[in-house]
PQR file with spaces between the fields and no chain letter, atoms N, CA, C, O and H, PARSE charges and radii, in Angstrom:
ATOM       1  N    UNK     1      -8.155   13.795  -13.998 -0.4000 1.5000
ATOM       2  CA   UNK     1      -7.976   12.414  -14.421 -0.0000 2.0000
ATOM       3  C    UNK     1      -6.542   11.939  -14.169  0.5500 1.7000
ATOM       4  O    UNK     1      -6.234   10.748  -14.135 -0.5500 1.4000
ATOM       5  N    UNK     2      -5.805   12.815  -14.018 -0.4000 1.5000
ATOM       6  CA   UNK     2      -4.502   12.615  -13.764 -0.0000 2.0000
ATOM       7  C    UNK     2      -3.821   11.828  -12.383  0.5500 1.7000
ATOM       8  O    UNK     2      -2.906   11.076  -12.049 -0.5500 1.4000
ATOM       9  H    UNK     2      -6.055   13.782  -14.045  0.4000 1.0000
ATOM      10  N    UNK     3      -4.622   12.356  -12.021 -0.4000 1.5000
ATOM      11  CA   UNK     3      -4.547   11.944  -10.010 -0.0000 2.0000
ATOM      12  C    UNK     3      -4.951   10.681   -9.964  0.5500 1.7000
ATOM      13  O    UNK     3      -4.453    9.811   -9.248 -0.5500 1.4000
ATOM      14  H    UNK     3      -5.365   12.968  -12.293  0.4000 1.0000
ATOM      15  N    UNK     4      -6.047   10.518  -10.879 -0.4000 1.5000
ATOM      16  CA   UNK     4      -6.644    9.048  -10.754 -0.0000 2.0000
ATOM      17  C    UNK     4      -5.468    8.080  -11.370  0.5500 1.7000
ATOM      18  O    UNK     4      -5.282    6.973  -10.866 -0.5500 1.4000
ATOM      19  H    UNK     4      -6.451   11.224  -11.460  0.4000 1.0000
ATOM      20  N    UNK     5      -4.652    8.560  -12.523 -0.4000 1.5000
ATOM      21  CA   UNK     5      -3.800    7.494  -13.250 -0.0000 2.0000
ATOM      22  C    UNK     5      -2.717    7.258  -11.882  0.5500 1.7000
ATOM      23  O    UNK     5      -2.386    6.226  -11.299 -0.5500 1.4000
ATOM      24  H    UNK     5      -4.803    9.460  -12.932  0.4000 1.0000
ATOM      25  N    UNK     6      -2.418    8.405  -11.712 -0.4000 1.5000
ATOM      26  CA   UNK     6      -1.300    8.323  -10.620 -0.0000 2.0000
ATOM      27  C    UNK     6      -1.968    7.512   -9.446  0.5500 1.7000
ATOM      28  O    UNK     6      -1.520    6.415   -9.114 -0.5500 1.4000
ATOM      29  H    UNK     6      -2.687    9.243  -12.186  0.4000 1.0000
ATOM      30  N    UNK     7      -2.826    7.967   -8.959 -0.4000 1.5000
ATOM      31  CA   UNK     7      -3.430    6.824   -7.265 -0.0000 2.0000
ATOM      32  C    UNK     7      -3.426    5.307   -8.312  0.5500 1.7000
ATOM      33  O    UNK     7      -2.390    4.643   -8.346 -0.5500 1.4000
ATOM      34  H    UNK     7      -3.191    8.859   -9.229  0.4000 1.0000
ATOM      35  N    UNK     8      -3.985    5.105   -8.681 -0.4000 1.5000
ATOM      36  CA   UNK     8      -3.799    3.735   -9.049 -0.0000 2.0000
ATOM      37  C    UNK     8      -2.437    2.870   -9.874  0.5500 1.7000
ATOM      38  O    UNK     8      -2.463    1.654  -10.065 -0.5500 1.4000
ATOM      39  H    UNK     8      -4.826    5.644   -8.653  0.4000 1.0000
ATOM      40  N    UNK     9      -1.434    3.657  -10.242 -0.4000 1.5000
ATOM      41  CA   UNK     9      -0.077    3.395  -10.516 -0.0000 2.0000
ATOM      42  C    UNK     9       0.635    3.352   -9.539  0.5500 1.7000
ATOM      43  O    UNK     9       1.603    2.596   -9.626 -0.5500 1.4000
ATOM      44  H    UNK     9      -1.413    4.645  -10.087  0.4000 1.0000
ATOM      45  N    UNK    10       0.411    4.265   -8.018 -0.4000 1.5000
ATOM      46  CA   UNK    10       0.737    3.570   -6.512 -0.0000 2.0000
ATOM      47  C    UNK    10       0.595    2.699   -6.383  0.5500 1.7000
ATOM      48  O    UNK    10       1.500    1.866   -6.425 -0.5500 1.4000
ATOM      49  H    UNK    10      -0.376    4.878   -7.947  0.4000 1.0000
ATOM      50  N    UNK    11      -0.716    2.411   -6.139 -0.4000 1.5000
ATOM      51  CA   UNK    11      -0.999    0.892   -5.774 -0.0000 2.0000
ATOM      52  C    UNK    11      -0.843    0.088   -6.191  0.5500 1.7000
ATOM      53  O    UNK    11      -0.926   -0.934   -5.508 -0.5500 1.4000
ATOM      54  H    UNK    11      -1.451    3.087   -6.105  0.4000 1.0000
ATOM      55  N    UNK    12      -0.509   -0.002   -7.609 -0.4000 1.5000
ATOM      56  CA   UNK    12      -0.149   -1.466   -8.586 -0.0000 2.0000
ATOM      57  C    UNK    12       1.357   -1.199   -8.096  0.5500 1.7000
ATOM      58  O    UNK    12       1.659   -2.173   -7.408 -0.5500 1.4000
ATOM      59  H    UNK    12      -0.442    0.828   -8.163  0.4000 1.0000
ATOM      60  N    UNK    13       2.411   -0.315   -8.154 -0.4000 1.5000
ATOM      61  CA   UNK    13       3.747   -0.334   -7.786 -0.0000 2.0000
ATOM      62  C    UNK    13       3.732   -0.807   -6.600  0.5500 1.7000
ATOM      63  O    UNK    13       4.504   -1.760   -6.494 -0.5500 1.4000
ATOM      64  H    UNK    13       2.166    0.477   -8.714  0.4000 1.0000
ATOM      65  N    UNK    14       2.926   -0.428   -5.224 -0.4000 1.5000
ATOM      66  CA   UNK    14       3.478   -0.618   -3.869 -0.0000 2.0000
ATOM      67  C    UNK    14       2.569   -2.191   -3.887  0.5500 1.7000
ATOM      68  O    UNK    14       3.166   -3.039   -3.224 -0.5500 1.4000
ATOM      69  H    UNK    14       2.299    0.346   -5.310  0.4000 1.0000
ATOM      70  N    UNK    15       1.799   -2.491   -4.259 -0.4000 1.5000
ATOM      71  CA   UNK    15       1.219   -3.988   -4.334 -0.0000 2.0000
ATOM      72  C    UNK    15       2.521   -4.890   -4.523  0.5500 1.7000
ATOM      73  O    UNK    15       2.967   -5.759   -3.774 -0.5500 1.4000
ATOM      74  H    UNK    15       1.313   -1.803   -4.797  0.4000 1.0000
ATOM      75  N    UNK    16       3.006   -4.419   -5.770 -0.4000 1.5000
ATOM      76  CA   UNK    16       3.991   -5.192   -6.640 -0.0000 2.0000
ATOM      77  C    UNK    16       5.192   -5.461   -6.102  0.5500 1.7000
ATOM      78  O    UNK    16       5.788   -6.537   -6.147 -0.5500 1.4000
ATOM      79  H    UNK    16       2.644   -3.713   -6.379  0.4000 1.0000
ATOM      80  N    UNK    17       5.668   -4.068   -5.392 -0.4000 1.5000
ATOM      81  CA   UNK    17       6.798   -4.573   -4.293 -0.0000 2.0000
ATOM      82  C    UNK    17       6.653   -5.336   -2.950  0.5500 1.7000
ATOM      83  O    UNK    17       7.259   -6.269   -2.423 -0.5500 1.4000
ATOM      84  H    UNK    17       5.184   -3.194   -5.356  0.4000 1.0000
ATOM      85  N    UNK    18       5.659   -4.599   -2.635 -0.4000 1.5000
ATOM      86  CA   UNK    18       5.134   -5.545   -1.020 -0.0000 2.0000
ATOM      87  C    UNK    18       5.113   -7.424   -1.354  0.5500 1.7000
ATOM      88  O    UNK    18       5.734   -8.244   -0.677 -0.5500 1.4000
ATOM      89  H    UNK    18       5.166   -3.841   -3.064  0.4000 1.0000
ATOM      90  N    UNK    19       4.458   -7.666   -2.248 -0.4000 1.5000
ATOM      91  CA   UNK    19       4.309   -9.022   -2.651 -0.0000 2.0000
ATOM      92  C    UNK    19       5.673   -9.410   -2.964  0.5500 1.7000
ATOM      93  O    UNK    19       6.087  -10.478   -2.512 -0.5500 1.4000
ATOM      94  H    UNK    19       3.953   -7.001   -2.799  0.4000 1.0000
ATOM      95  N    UNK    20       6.540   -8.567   -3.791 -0.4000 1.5000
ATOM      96  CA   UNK    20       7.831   -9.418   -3.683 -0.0000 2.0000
ATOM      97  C    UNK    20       8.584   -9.397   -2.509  0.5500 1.7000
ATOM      98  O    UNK    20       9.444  -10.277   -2.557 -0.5500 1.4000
ATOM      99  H    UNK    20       6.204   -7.700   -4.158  0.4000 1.0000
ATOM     100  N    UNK    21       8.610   -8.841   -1.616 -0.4000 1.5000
ATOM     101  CA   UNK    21       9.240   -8.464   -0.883 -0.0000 2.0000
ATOM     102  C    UNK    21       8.520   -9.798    0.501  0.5500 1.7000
ATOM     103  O    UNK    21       9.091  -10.276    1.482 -0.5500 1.4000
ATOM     104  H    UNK    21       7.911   -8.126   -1.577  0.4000 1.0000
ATOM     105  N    UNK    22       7.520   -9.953    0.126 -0.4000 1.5000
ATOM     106  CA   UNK    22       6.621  -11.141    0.859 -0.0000 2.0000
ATOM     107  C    UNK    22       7.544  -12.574    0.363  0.5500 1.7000
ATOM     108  O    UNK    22       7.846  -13.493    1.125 -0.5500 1.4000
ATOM     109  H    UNK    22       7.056   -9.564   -0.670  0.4000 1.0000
ATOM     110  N    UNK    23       7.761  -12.520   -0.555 -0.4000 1.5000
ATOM     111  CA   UNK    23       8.230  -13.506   -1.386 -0.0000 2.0000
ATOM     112  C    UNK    23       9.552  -14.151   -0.517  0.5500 1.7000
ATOM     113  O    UNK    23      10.036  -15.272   -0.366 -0.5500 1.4000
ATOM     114  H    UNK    23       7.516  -11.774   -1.174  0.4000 1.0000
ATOM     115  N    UNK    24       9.896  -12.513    0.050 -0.4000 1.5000
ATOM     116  CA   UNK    24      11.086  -13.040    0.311 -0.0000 2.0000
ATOM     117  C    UNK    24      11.562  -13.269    1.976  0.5500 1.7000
ATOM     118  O    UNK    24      12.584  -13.686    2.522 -0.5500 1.4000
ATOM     119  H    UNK    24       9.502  -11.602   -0.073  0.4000 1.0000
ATOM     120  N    UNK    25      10.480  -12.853    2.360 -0.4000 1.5000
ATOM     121  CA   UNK    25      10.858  -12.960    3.877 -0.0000 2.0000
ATOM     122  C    UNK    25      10.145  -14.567    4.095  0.5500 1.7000
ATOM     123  O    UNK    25       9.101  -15.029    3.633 -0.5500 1.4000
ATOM     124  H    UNK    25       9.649  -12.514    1.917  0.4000 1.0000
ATOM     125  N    UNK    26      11.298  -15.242    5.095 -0.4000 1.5000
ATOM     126  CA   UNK    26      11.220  -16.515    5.280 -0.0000 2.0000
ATOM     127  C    UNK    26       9.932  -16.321    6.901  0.5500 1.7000
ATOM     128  O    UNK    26       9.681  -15.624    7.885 -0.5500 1.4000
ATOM     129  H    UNK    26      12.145  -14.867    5.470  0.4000 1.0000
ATOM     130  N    UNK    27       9.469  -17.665    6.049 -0.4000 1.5000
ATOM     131  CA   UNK    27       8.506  -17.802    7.286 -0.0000 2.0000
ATOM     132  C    UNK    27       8.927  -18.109    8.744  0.5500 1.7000
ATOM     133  O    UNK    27       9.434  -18.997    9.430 -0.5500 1.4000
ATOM     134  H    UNK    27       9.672  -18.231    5.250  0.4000 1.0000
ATOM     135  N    UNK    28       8.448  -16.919    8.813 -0.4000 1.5000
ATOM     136  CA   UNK    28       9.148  -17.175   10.482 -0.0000 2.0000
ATOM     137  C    UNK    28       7.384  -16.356   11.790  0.5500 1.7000
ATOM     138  O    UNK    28       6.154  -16.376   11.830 -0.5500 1.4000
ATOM     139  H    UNK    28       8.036  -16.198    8.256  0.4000 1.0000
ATOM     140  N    UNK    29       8.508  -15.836   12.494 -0.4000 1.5000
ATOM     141  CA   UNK    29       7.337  -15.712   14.149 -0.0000 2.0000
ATOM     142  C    UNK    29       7.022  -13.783   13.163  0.5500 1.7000
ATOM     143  O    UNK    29       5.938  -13.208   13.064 -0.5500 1.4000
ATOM     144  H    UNK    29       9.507  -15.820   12.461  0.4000 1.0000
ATOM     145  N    UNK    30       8.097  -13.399   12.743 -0.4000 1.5000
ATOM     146  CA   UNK    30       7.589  -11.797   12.464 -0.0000 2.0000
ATOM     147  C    UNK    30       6.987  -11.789   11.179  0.5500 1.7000
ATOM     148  O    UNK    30       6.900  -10.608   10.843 -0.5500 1.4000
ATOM     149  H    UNK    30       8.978  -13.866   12.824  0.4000 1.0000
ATOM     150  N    UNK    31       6.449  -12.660   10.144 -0.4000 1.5000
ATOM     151  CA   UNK    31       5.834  -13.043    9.154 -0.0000 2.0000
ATOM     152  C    UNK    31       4.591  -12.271    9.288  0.5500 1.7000
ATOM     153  O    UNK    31       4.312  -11.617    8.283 -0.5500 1.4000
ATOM     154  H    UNK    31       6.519  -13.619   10.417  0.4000 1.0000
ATOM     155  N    UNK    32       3.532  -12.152   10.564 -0.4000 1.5000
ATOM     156  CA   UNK    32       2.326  -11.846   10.791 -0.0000 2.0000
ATOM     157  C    UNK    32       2.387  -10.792   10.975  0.5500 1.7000
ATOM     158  O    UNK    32       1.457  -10.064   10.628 -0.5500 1.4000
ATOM     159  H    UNK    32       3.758  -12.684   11.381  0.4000 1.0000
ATOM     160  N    UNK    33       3.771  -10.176   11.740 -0.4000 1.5000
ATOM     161  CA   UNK    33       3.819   -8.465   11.893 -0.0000 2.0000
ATOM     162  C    UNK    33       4.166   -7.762   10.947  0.5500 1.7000
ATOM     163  O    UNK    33       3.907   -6.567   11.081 -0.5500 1.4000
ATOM     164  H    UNK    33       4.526  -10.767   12.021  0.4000 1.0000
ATOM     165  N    UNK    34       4.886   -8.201    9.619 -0.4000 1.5000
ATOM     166  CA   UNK    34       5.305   -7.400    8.694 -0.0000 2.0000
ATOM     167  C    UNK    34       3.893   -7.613    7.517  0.5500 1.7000
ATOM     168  O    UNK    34       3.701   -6.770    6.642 -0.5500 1.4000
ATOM     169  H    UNK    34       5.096   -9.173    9.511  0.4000 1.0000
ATOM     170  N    UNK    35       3.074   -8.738    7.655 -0.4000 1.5000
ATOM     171  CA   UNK    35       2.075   -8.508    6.731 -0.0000 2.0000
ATOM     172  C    UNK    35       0.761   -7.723    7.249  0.5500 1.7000
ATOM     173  O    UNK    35      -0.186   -7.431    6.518 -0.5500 1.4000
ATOM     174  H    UNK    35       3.231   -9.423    8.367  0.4000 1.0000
ATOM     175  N    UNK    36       0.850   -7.446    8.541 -0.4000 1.5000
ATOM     176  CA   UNK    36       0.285   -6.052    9.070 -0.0000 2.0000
ATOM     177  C    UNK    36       0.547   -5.053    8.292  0.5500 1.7000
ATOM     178  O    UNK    36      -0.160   -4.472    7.469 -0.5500 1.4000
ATOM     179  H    UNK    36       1.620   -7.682    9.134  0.4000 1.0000
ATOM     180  N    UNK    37       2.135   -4.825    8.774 -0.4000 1.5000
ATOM     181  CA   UNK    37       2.509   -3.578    8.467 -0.0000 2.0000
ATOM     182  C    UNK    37       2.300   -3.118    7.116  0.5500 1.7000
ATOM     183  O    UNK    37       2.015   -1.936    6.923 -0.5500 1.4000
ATOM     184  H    UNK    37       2.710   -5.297    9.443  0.4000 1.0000
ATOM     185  N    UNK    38       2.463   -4.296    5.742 -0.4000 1.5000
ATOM     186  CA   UNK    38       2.021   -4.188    4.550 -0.0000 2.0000
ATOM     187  C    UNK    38       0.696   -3.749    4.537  0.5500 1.7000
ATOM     188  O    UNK    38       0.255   -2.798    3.892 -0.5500 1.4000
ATOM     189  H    UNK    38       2.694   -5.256    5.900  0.4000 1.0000
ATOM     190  N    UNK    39       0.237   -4.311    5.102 -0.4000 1.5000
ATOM     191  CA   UNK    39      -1.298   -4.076    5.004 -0.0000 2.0000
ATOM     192  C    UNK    39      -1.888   -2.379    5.366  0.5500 1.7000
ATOM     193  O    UNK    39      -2.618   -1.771    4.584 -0.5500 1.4000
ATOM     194  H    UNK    39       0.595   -5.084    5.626  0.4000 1.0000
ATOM     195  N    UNK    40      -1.526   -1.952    6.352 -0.4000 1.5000
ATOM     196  CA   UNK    40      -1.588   -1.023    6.512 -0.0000 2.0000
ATOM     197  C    UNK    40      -1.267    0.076    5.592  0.5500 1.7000
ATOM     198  O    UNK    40      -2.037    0.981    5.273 -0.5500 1.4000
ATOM     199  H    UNK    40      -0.932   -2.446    6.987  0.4000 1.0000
ATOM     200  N    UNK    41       0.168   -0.118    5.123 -0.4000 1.5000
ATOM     201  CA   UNK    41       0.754    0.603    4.120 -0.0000 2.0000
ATOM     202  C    UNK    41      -0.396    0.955    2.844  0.5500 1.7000
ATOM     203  O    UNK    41      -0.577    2.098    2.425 -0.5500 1.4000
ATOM     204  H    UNK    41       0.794   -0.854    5.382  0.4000 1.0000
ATOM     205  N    UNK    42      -1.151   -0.314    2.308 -0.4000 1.5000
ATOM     206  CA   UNK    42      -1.585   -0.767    1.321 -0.0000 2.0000
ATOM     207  C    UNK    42      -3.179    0.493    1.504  0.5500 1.7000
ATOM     208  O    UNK    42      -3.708    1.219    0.663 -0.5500 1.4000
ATOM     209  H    UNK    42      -1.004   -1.243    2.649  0.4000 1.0000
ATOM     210  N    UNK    43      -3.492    0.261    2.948 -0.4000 1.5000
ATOM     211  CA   UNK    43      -4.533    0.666    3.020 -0.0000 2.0000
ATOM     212  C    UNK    43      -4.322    2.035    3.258  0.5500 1.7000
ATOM     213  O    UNK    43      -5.283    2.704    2.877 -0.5500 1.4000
ATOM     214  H    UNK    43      -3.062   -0.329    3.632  0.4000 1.0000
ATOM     215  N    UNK    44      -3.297    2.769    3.810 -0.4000 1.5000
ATOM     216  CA   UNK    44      -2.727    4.276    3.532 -0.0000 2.0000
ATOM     217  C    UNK    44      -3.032    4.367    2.107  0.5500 1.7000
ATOM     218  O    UNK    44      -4.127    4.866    1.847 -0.5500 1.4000
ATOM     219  H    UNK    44      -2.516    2.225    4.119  0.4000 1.0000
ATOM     220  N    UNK    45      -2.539    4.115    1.444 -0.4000 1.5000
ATOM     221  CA   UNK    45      -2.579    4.872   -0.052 -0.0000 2.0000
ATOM     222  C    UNK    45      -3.604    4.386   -1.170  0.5500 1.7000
ATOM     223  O    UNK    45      -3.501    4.522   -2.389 -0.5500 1.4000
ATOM     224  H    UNK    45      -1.650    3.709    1.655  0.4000 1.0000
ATOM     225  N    UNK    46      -4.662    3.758   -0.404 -0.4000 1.5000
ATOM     226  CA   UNK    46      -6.121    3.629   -0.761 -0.0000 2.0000
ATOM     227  C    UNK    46      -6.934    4.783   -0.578  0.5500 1.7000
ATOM     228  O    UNK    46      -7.779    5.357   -1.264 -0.5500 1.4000
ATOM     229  H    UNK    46      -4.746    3.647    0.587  0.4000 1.0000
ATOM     230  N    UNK    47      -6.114    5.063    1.259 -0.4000 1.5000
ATOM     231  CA   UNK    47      -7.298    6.479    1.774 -0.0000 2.0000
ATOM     232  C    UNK    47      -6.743    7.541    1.187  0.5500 1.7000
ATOM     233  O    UNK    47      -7.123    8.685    1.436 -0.5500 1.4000
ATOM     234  H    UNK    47      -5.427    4.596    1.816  0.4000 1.0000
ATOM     235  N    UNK    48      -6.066    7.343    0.593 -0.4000 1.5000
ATOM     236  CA   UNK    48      -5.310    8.596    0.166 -0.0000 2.0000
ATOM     237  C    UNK    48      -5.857    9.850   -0.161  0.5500 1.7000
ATOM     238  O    UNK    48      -5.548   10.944    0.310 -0.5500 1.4000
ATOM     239  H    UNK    48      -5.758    6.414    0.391  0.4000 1.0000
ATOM     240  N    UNK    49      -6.836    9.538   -1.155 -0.4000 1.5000
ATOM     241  CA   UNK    49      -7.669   10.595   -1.899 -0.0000 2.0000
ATOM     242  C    UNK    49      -8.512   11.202   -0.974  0.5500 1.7000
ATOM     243  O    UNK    49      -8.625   12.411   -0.774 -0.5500 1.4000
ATOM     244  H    UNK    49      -7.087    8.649   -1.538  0.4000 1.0000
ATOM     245  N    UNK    50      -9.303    9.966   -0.229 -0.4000 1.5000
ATOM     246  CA   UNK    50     -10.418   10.690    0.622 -0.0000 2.0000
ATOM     247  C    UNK    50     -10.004   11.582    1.785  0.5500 1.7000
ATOM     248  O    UNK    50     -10.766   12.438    2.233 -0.5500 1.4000
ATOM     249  H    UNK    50      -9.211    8.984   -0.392  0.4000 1.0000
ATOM     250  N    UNK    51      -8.947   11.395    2.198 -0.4000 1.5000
ATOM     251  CA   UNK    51      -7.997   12.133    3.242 -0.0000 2.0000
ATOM     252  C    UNK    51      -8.024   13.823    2.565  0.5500 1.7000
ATOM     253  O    UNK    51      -8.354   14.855    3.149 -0.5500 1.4000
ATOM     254  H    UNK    51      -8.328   10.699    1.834  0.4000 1.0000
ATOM     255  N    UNK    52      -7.589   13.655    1.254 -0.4000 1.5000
ATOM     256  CA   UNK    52      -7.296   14.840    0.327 -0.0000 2.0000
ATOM     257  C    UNK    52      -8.310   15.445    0.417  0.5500 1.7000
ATOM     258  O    UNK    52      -8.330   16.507    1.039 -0.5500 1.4000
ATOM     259  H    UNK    52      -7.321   12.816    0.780  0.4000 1.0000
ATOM     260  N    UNK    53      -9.790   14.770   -0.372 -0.4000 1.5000
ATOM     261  CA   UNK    53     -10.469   15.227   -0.426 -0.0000 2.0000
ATOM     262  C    UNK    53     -11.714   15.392    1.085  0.5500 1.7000
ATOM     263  O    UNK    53     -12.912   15.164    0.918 -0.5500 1.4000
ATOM     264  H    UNK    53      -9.774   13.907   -0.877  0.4000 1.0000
ATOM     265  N    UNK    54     -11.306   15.689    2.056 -0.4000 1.5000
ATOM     266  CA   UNK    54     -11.681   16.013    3.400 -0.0000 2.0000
ATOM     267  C    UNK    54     -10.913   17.167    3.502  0.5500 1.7000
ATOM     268  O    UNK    54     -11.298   18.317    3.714 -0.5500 1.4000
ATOM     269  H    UNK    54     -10.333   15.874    2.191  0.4000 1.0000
ATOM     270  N    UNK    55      -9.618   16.678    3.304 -0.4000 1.5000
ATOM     271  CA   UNK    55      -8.842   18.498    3.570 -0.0000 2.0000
ATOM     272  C    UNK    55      -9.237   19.457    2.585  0.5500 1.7000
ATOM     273  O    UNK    55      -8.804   20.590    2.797 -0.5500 1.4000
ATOM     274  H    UNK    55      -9.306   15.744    3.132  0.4000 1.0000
ATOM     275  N    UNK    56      -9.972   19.299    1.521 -0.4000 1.5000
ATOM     276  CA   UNK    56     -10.380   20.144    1.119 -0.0000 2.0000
ATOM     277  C    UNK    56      -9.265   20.638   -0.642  0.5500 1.7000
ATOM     278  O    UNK    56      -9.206   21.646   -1.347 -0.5500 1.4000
ATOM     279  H    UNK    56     -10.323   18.379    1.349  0.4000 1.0000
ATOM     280  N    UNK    57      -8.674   19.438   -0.665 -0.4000 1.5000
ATOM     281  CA   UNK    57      -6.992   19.706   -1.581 -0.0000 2.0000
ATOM     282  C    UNK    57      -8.150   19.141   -2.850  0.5500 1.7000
ATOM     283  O    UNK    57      -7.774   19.009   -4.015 -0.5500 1.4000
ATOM     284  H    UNK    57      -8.723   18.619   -0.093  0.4000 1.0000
């Protein structure tokens, strides 16, 4: 149960910064590439577990 408090205290932390951090980049032409890159990030530590639990951890 522990793993579970922790995976989901990632994601509310890295949500929480990504969005501010959105906040703060001015709209510009690299606006679309860095909310990729968030995105991606976001969706790394979603798969997180299932990654784990494939390796067998």
């Amino acid at each position: 149960m522990e793993r579970v408090y922790t995976w989901i205290q990632d994601i509310f932390l890295i949500i929480i910064s990504l969005s501010f951090f959105q906040i703060l980049i001015p709209d510009s032409k690299t606006e679309k590439y860095l909310k990729f890159i968030f995105s991606m990030i976001i969706l790394a530590i979603i798969a997180e577990p299932v990654i784990l639990l494939l390796n067998g951890q």
